[in-house]
N, C-alpha and C positions, 0 to 999 in steps of 0.2 A: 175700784180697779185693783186688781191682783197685784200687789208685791212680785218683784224680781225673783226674791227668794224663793216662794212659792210657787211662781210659774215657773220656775227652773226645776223643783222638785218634780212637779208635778207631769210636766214634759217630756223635757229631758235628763232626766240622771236614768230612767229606765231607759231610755232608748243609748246612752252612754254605756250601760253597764252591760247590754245587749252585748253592745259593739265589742266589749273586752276593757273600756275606759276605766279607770277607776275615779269614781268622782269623789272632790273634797271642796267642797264651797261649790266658787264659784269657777274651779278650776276641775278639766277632767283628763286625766295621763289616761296615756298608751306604755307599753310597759315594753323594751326590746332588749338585744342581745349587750353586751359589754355595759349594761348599767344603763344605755341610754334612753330618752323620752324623749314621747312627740306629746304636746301640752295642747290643750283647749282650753279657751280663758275665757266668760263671759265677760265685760268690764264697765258697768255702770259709767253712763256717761248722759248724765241730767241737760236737758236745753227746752223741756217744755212742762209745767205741769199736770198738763191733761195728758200726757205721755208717758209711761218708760220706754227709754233710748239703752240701747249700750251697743259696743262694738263685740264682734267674736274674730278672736283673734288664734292663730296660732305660731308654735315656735316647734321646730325640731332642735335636741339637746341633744348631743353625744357625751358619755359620760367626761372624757377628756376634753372637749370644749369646758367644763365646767371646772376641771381639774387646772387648765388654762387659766381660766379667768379669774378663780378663785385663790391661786395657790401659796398667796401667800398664808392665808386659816384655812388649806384644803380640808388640814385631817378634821376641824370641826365643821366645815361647809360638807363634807361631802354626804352627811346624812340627812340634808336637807333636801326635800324635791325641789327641783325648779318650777317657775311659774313661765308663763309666756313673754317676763320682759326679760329670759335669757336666751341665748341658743344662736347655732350658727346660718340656720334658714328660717325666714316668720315670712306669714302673711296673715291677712284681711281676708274673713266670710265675707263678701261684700251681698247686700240681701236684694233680691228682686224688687224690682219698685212698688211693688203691693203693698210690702212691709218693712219699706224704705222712711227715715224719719224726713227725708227729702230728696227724692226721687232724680230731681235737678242738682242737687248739691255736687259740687264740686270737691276735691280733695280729702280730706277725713268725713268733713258731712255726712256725703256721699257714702261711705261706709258703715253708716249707721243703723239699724235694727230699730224696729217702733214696734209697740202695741199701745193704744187707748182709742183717744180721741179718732175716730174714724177706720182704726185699726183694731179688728177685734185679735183679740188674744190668742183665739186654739189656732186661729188663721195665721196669725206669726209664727205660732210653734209647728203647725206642718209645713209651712214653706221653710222653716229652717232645719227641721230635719228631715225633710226631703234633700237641700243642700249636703248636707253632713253626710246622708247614707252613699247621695251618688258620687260625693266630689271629695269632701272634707277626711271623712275615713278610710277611705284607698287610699288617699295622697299620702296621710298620717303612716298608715303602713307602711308605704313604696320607702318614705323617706329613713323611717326605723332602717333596711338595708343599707348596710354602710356604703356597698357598693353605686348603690342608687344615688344615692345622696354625693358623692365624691363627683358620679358624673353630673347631678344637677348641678354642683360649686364648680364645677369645668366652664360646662354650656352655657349656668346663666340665664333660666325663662325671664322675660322680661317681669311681670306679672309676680315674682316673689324677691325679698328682699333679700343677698347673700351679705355677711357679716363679717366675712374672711375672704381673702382673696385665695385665689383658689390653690397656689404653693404650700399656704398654711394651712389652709383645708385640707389636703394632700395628706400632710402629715399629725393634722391631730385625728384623722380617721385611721391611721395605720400604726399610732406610734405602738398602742399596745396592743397589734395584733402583728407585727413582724417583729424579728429581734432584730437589737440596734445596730449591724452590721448592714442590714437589709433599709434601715432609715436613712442612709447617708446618704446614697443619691437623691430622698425627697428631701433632703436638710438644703441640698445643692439649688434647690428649685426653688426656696423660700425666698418671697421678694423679699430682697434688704430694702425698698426705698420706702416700707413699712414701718411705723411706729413700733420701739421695743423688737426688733428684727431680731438682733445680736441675742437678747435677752429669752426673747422664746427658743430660738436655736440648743441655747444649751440650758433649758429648761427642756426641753423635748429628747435631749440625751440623757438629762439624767433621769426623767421620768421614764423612759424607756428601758431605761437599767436597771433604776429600781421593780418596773415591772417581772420584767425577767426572772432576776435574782429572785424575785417572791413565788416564780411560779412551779 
């Protein structure tokens, strides 16, 4: 049976680099404006040995989400790509039951990607970049615009997981693209009954200043 490695070379990294992706393992970035990235993750996830399983996952990353999360080692974090376990929207490829490791499966199961036993190989890899072409890489796009992305942490599709509520979302999409004058009415909008409320607040002013002053 073909190696993960290999079928993923073999597959997908041309139909990735197609798209604009840049592939690095087992992970493949989209590349957008102010620094930010939308991530593809293939991620090994073993439950049968006549099988490879893994999950495909994605995350959208704003560069300042990362500057967030990270700030206390930003200035060394920040040359690092993110993977898909960061970012303030992720979800689940979830795969057709053809090349479903169980079809029935419930909750992460349910999520999971197969090739071997019963499930031939090239058959997994066009079902899954069939998924990618029509669903996976527009959405990746859409969400690269900040503006997009602001209204999906508004609205909230059921179907994707939001990270921030959507005050803080508010303003880590804007902080360095308005000056900090223009920030104060979304500072006004950050829920306080959030964890570290206070502390992003004026962590969002001075990153905003500093922006500025740099520019």
């Amino acid at each position: 049976m073909i190696s993960q490695n290999a079928w993923r070379r073999r597959h997908l990294v041309p139909v990735a680099k197609e798209a604009g992706l840049v592939p690095d393992g087992s992970v493949f970035r989209m590349l957008g404006e102010h620094g930010d990235c939308a991530v593809l993750e293939l991620q090994a996830h073993p439950m049968d040995p006549e099988r490879q399983s893994f999950f495909v996952r994605v995350s959208v990353v704003p560069l300042t989400e990362r500057a967030w999360t990270q700030r206390q080692h930003w200035e060394q974090a920040k040359d690092h790509l993110p993977t898909s376990g960061s970012g303030m929207l992720r979800w689940e490829v979830t795969p057709p039951a053809a090349v479903s490791f169980d079809p029935e499966g419930d909750g992460s199961v349910g999520a999971l990607w197969a090739y071997g036993a019963g499930i031939e190989p090239d058959e997994c890899a066009q079902q899954l970049i069939g998924v990618l072409r029509e669903h996976t890489f527009p959405a990746m796009r859409r969400f690269l615009d900040r503006d997009a992305l602001a209204a999906e942490m508004r609205e909230r599709t059921a179907q994707l997981r939001h990270r921030r509520p959507p005050g803080w979302a508010a303003v880590l999409l804007q902080v360095d693209r308005v000056p900090p004058a223009a920030l104060e009415p979304l500072l006004e909008e950050v829920e306080a009954d959030y964890p570290l409320a206070d502390e992003f607040v004026a962590w969002a002013r001075e990153y905003s200043a500093r922006h500025w002053a740099a520019a």
